[in-house]
C-alpha positions as MATLAB code, in Angstrom:
seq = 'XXXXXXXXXXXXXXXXXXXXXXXXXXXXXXXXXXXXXXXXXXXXXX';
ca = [
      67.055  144.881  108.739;
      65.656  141.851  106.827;
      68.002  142.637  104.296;
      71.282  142.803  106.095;
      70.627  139.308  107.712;
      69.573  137.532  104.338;
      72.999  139.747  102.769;
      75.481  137.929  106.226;
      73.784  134.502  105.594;
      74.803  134.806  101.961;
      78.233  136.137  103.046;
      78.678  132.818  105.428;
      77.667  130.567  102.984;
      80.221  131.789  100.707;
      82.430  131.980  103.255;
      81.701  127.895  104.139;
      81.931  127.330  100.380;
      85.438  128.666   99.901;
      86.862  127.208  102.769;
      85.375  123.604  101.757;
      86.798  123.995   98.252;
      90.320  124.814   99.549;
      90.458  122.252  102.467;
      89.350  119.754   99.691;
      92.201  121.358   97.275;
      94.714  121.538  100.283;
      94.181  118.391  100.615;
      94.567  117.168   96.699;
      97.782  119.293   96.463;
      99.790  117.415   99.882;
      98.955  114.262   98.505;
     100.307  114.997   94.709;
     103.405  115.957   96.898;
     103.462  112.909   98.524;
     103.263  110.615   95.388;
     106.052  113.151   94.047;
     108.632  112.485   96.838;
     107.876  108.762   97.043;
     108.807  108.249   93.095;
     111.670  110.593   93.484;
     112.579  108.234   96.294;
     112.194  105.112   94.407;
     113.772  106.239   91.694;
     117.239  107.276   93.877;
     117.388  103.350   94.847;
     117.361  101.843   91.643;
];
């Protein structure tokens, strides 16, 4: 039984891991977007 808790721990912590890495991603990708539209933007108004 020891062995099954220890192995969902792990499983939770990787779990926690990969959904920190893609919030932080998520996060990295909406902003590049962002910067994209604004200099499309600017560019339309010169």
């Amino acid at each position: 039984m020891a062995g099954a808790i220890e192995a969902h721990a792990a499983l939770l912590l990787a779990r926690r891991a990969e959904k920190n890495y893609l919030l932080r991603e998520g996060s990295r990708y909406v902003d590049q977007v962002h910067n994209r539209v604004d200099e499309r933007h600017h560019v339309g108004r010169e």
